[in-house]
N, CA and C atoms as a LAMMPS dump frame, in Angstrom:
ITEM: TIMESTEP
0
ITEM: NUMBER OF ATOMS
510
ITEM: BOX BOUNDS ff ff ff
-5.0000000000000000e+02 5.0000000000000000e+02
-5.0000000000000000e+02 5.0000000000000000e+02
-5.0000000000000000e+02 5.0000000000000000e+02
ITEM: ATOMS id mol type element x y z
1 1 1 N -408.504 -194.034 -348.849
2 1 2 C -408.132 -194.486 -347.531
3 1 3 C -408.91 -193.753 -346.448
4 2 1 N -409.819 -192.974 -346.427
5 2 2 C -410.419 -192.169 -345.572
6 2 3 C -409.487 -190.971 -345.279
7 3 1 N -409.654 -190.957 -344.032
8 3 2 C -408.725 -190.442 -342.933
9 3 3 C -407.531 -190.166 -343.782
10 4 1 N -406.697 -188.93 -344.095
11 4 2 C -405.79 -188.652 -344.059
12 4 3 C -404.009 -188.98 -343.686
13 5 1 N -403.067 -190.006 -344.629
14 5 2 C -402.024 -190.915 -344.03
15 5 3 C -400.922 -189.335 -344.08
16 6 1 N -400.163 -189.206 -342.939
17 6 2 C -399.463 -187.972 -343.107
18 6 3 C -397.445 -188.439 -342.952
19 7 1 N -396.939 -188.171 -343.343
20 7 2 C -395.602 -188.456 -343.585
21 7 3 C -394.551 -187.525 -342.575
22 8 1 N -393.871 -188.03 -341.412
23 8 2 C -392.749 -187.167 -340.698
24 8 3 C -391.937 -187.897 -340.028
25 9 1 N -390.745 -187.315 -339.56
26 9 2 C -389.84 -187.708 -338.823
27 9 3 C -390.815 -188.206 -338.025
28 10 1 N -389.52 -189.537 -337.424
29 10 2 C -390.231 -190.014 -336.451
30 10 3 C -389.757 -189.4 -335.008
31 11 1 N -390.55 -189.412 -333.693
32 11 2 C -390.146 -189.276 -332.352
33 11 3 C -389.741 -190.336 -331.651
34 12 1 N -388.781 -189.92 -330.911
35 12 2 C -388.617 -191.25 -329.832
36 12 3 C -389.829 -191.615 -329.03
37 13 1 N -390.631 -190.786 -328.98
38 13 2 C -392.355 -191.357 -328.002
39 13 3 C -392.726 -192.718 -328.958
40 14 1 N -391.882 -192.544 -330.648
41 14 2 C -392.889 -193.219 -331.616
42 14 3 C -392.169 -195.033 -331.642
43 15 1 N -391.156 -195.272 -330.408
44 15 2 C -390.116 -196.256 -330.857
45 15 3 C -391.189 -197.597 -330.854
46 16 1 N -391.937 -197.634 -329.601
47 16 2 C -393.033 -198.814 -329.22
48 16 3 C -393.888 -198.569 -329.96
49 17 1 N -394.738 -197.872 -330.642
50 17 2 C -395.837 -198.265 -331.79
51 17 3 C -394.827 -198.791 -333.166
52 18 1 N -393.517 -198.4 -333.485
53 18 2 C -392.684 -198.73 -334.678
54 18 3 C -392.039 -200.65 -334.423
55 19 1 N -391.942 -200.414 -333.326
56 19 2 C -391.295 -202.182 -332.759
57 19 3 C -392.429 -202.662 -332.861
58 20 1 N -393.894 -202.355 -332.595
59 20 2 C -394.814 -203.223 -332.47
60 20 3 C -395.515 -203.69 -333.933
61 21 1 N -395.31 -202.712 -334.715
62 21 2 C -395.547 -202.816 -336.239
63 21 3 C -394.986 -203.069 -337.011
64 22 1 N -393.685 -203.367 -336.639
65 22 2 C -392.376 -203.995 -337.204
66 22 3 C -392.563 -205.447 -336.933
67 23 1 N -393.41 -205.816 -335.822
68 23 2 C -392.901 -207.331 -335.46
69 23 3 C -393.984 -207.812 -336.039
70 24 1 N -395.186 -206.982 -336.269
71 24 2 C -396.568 -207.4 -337.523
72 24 3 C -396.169 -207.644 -338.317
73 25 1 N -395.303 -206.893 -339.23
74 25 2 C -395.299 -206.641 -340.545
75 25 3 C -393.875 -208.374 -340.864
76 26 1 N -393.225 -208.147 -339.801
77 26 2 C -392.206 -209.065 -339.92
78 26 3 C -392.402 -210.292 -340.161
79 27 1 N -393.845 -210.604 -339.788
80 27 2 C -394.303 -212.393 -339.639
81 27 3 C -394.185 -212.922 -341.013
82 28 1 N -395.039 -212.241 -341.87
83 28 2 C -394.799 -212.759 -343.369
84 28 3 C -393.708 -213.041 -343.806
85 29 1 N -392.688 -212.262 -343.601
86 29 2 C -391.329 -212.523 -344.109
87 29 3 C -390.707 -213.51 -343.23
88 30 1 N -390.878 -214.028 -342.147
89 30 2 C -390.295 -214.861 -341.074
90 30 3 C -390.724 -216.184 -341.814
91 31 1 N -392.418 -216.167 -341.944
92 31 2 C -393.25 -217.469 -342.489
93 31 3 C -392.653 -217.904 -344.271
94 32 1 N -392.387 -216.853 -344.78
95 32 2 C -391.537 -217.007 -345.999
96 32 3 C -390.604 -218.003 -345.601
97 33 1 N -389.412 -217.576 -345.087
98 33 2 C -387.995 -218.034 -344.966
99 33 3 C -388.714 -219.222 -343.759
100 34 1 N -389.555 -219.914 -343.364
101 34 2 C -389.288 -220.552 -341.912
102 34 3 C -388.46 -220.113 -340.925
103 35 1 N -388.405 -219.035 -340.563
104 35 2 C -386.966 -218.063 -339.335
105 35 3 C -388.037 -217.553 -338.64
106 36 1 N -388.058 -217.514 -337.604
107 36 2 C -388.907 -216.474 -336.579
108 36 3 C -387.855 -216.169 -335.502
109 37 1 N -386.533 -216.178 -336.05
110 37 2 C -385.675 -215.564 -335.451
111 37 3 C -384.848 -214.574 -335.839
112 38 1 N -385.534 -213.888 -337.271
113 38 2 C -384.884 -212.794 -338.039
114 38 3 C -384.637 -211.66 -337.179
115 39 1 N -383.251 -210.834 -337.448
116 39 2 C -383.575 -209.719 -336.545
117 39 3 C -384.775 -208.946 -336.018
118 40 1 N -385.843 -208.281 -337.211
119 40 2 C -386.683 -207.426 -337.002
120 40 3 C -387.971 -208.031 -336.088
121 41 1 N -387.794 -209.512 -335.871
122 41 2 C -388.424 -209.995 -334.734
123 41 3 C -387.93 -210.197 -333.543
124 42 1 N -386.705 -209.663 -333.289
125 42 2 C -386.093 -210.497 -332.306
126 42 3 C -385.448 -208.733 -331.423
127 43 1 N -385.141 -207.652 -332.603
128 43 2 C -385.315 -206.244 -331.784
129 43 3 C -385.438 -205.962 -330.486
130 44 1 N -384.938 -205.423 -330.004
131 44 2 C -385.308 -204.874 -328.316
132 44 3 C -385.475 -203.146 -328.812
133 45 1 N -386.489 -203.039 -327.304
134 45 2 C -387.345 -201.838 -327.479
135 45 3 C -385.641 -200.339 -327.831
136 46 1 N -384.73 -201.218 -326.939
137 46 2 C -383.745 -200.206 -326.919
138 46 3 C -383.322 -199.845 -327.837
139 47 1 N -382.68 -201.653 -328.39
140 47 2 C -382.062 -200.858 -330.145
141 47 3 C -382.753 -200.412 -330.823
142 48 1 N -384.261 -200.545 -330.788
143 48 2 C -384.727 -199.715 -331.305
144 48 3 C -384.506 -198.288 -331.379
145 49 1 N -384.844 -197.903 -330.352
146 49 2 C -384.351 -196.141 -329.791
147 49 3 C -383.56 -195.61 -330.279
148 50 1 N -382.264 -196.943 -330.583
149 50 2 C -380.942 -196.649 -330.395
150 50 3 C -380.799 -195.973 -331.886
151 51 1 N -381.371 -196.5 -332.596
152 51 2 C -382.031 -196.623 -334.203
153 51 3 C -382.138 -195.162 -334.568
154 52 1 N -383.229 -194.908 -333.608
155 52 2 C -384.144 -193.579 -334.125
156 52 3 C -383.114 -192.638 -333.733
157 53 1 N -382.189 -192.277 -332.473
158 53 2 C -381.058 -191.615 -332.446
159 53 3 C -379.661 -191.376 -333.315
160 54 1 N -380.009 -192.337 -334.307
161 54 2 C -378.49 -192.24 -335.031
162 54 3 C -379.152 -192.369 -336.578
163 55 1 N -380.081 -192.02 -336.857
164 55 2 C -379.712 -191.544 -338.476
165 55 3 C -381.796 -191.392 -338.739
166 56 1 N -381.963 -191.638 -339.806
167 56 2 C -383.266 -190.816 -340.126
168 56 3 C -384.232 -191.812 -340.336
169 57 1 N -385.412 -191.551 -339.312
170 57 2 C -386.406 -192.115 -339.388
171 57 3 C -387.605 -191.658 -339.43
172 58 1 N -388.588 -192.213 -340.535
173 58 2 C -389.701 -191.191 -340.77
174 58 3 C -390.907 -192.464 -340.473
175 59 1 N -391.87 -192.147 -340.47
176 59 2 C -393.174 -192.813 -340.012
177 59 3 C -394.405 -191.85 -340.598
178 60 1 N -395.49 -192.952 -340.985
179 60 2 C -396.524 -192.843 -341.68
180 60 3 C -397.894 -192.575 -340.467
181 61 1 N -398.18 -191.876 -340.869
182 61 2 C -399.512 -191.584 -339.18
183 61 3 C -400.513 -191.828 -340.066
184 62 1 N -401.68 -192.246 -339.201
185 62 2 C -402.771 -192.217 -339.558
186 62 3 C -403.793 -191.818 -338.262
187 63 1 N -404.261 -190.637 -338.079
188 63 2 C -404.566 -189.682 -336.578
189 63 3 C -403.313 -190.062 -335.713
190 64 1 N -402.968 -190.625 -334.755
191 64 2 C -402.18 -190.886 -333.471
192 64 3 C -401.737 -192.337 -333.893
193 65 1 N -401.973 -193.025 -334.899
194 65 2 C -401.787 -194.276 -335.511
195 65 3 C -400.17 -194.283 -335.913
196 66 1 N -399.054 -195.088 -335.724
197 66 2 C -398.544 -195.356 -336.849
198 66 3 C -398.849 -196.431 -337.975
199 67 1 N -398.61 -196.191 -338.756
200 67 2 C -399.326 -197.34 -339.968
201 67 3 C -397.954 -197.437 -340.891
202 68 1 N -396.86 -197.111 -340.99
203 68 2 C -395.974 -197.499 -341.626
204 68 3 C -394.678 -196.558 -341.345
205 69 1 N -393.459 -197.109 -341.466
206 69 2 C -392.054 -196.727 -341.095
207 69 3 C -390.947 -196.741 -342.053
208 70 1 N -389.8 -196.187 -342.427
209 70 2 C -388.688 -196.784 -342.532
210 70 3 C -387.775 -195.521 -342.312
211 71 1 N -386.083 -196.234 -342.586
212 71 2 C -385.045 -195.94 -341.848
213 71 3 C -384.039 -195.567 -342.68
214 72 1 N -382.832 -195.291 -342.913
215 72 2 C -381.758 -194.621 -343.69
216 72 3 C -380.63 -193.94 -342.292
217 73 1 N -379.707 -194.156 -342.974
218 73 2 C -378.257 -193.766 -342.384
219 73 3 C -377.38 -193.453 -343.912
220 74 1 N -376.501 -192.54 -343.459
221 74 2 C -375.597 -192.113 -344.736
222 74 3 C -374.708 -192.489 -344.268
223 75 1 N -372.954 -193.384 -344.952
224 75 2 C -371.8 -193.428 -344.728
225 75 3 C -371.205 -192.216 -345.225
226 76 1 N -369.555 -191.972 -344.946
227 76 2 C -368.848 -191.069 -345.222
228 76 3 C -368.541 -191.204 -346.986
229 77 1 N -368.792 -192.274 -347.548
230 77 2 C -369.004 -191.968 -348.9
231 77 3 C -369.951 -191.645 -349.8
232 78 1 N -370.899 -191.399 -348.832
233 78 2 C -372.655 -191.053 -349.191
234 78 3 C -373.567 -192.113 -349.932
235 79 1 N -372.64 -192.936 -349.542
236 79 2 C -374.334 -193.892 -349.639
237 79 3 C -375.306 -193.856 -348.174
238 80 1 N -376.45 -193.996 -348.751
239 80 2 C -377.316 -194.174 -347.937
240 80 3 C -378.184 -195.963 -347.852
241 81 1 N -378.008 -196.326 -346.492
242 81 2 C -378.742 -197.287 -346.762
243 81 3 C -380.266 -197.512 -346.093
244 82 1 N -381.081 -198.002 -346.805
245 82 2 C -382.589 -197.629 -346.124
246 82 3 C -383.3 -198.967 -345.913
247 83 1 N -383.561 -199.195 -344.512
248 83 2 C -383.944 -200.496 -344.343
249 83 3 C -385.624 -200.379 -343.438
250 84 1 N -385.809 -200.99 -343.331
251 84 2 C -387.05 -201.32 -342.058
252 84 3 C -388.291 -200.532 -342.995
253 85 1 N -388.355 -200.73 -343.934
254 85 2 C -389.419 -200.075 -344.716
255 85 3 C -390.392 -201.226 -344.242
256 86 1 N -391.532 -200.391 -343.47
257 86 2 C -392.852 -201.256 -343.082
258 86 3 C -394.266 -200.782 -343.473
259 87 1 N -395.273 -201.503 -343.53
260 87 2 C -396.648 -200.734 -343.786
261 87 3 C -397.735 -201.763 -343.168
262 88 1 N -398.585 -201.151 -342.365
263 88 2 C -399.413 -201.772 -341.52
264 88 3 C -400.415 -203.149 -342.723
265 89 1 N -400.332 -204.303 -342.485
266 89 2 C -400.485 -205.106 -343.392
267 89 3 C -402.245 -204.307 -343.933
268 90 1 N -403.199 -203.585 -343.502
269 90 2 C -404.625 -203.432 -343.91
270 90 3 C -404.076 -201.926 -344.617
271 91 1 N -403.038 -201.615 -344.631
272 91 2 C -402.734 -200.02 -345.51
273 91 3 C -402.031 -200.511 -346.659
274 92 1 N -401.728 -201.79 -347.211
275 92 2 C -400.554 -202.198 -348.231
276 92 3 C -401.496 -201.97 -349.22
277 93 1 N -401.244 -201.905 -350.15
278 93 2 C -401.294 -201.769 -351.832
279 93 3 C -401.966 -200.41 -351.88
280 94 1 N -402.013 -199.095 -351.482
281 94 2 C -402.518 -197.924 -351.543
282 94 3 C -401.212 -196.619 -351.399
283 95 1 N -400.026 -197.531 -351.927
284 95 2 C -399.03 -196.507 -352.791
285 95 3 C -398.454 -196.006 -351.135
286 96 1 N -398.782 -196.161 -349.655
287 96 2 C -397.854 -195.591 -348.939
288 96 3 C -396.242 -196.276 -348.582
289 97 1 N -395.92 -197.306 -349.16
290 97 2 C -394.817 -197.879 -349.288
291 97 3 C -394.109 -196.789 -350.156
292 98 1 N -394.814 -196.77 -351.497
293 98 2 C -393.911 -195.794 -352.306
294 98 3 C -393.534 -194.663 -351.973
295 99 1 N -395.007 -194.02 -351.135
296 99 2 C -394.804 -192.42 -350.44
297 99 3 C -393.299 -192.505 -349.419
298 100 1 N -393.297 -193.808 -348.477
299 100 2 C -392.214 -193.59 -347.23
300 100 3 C -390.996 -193.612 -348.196
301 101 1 N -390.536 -194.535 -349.22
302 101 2 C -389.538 -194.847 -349.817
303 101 3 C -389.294 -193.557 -350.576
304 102 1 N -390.086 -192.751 -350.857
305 102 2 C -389.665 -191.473 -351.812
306 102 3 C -389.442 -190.547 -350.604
307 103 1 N -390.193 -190.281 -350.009
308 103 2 C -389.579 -189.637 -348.722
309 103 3 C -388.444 -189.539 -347.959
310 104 1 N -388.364 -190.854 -347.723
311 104 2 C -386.629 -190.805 -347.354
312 104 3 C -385.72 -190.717 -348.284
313 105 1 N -385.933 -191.078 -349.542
314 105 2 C -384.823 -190.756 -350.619
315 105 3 C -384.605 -189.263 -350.662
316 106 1 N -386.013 -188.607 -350.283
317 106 2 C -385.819 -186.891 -350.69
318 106 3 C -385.047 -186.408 -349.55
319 107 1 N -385.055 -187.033 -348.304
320 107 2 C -384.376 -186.326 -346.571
321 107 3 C -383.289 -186.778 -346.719
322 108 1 N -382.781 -188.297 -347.431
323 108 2 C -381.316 -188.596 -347.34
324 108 3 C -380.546 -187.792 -348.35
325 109 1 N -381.232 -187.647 -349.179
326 109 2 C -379.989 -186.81 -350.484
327 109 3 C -380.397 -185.139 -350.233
328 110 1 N -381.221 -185.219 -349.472
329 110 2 C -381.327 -183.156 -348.862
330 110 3 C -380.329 -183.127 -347.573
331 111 1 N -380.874 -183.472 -346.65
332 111 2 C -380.712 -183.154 -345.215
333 111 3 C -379.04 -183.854 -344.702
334 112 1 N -378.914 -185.184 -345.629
335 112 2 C -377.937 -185.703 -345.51
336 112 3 C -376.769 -186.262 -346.253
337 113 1 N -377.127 -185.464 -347.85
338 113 2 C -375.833 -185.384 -349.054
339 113 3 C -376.041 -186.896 -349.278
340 114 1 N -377.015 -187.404 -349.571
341 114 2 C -377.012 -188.897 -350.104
342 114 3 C -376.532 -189.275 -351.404
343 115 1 N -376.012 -189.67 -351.929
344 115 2 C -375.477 -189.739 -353.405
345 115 3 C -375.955 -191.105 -354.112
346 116 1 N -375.914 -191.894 -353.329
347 116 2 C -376.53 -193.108 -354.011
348 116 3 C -377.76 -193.856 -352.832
349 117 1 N -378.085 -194.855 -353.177
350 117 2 C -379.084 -195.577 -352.301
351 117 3 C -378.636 -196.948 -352.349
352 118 1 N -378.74 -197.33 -351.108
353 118 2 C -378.801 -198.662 -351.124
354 118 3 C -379.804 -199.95 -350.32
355 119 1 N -380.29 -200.823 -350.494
356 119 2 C -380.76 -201.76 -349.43
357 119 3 C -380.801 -202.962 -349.916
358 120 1 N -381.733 -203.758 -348.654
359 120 2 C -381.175 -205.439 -348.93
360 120 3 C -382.064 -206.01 -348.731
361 121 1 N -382.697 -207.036 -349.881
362 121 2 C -384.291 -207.58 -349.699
363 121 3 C -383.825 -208.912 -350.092
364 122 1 N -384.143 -210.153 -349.024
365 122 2 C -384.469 -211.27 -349.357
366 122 3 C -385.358 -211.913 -350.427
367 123 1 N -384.227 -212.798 -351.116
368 123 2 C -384.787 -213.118 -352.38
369 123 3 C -386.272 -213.705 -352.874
370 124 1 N -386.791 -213.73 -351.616
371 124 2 C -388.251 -214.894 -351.508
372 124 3 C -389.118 -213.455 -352.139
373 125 1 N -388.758 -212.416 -351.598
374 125 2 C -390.1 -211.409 -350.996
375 125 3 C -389.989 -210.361 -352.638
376 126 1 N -390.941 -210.668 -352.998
377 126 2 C -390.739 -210.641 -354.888
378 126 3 C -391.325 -209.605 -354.644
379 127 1 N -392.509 -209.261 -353.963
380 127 2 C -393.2 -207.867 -354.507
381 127 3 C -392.298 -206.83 -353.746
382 128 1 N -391.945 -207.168 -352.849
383 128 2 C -390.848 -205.677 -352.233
384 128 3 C -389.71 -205.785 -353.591
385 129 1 N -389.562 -206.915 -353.804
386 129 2 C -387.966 -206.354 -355.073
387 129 3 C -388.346 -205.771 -356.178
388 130 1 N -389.995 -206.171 -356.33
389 130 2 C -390.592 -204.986 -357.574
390 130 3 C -390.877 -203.949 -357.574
391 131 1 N -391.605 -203.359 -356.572
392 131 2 C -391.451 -202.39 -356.25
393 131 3 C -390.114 -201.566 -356.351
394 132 1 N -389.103 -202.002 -355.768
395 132 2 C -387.743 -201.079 -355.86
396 132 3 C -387.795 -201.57 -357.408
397 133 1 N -387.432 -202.03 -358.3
398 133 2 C -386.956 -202.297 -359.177
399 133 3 C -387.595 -201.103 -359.91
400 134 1 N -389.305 -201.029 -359.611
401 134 2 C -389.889 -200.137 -360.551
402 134 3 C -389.413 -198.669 -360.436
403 135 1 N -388.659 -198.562 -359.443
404 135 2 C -388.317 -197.131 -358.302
405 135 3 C -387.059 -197.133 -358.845
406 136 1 N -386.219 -197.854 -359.712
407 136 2 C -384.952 -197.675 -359.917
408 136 3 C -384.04 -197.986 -359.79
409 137 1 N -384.274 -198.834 -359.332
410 137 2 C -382.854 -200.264 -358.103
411 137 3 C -382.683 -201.122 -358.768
412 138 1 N -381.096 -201.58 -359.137
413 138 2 C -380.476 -202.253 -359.375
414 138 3 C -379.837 -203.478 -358.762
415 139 1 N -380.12 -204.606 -359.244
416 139 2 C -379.37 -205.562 -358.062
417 139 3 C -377.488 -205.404 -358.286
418 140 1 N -376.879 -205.435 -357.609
419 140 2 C -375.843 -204.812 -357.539
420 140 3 C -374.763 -205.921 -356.714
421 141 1 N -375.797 -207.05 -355.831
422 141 2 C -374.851 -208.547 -355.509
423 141 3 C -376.174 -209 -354.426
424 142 1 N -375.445 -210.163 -354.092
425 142 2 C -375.825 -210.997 -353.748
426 142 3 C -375.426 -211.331 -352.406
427 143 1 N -375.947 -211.892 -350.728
428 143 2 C -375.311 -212.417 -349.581
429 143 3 C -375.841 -213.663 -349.155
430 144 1 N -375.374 -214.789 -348.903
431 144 2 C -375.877 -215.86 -348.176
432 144 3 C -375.665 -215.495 -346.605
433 145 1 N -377.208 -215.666 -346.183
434 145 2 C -376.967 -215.127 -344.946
435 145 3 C -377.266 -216.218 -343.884
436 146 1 N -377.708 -217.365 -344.274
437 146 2 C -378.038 -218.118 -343.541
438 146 3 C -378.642 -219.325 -344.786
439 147 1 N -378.685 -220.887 -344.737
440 147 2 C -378.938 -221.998 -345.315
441 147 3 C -380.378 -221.623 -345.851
442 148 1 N -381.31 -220.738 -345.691
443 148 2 C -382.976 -220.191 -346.023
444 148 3 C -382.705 -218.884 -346.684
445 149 1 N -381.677 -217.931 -346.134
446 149 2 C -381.967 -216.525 -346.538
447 149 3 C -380.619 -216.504 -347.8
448 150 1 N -380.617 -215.651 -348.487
449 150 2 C -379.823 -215.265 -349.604
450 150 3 C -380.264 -213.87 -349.69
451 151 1 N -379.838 -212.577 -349.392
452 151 2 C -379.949 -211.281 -349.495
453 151 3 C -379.667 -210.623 -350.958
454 152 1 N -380.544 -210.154 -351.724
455 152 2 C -380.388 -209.2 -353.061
456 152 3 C -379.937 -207.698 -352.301
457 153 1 N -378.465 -207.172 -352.608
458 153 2 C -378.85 -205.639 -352.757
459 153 3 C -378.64 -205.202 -353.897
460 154 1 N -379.265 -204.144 -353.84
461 154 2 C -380.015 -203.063 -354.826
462 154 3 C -379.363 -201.786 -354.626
463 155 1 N -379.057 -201.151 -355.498
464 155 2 C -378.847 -199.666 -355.35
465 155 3 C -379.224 -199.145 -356.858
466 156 1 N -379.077 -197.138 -356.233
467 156 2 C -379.191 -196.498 -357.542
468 156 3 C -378.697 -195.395 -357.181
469 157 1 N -378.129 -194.607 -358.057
470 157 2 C -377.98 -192.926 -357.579
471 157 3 C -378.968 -192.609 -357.191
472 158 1 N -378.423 -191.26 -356.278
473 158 2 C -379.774 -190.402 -355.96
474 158 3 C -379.669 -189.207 -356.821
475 159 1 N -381.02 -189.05 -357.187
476 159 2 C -381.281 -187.639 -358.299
477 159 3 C -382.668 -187.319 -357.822
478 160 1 N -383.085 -186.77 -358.443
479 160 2 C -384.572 -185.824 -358.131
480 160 3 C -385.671 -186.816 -358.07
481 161 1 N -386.527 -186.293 -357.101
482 161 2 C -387.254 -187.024 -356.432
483 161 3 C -388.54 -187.679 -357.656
484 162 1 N -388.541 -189.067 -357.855
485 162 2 C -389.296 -189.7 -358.448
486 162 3 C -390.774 -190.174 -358.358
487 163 1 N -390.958 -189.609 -356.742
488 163 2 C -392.278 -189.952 -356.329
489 163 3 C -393.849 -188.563 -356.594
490 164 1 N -394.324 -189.515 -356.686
491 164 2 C -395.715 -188.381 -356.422
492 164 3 C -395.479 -187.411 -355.357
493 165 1 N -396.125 -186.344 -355.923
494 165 2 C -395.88 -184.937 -354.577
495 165 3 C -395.798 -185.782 -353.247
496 166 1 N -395.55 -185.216 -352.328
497 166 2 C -395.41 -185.703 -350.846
498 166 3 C -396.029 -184.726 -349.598
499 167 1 N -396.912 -185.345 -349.152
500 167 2 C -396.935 -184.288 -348.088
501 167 3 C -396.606 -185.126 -346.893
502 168 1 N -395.238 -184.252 -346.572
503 168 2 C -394.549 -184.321 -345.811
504 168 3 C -394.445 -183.216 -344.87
505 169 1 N -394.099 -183.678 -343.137
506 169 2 C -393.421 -182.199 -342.565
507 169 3 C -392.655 -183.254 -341.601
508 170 1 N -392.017 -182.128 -340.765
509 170 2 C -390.948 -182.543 -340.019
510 170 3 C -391.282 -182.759 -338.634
């Protein structure tokens, strides 16, 4: 990949490069389902913010670049659920999907007593459900969310970190 992709919490400076790469990354999955009214297109800059203030968000840099994101919150029974996993569509297939997804599995079950994992991938979008699947995820049910969408979630315990080393900081 050249240039060096580096792994950290995200900043609130980082909410408008994350909304703007969110609403990239979102089209494919919109053009899947025919919806271009899915949430992650339809976001305001705020809830965004609102996002990054209430539970853990890490982002993928590339110099001053973001190039990929995702998100996690823990409930009081310790699941964690991890959503908005993104990657700048010209950085995909070079393993930083796997890096963000092992990353936050390692900050939610450290920083925030995560015990299990959970998230929710529309049934169209096959290579994101392989990916988790290869990572350990279980489909666990099913949601009709709309006459196009039908939601798979997935979970797994959390145990020791499954990913390639990480370089990560905070």
């Amino acid at each position: 990949m050249g240039m060096s992709v580096t792994v950290s919490a995200a900043a609130e400076t980082d909410a408008e490069q994350i909304l703007k790469l969110q609403y990239l990354c979102y089209q494919s999955e919109a053009e899947l389902y025919g919806d271009y009214s899915i949430e992650p297109l339809t976001q305001s800059l705020d809830a965004l913010r609102a996002e990054l203030g209430g539970g853990c968000v890490l982002v993928a840099r590339l110099g001053d670049e973001v190039v990929g994101s995702v998100r996690g919150t823990v409930d009081g029974d310790g699941t964690a659920v991890i959503s908005g996993l993104i990657v700048h569509p010209r950085m995909q297939r070079h393993g930083l999907g796997r890096r963000l997804l092992g990353a936050i599995e390692e900050r939610l079950a450290g920083e925030w007593s995560a015990k299990r994992y959970r998230l929710a991938i529309g049934q169209r979008s096959e290579r994101t459900l392989r990916l988790h699947r290869k990572w350990g995820y279980a489909q666990t049910g099913t949601e009709r969310v709309t006459g196009k969408l039908t939601v798979i979630t997935l979970e797994k315990e959390a145990g020791p970190a499954e990913a390639p080393a990480l370089a990560t900081s905070a």
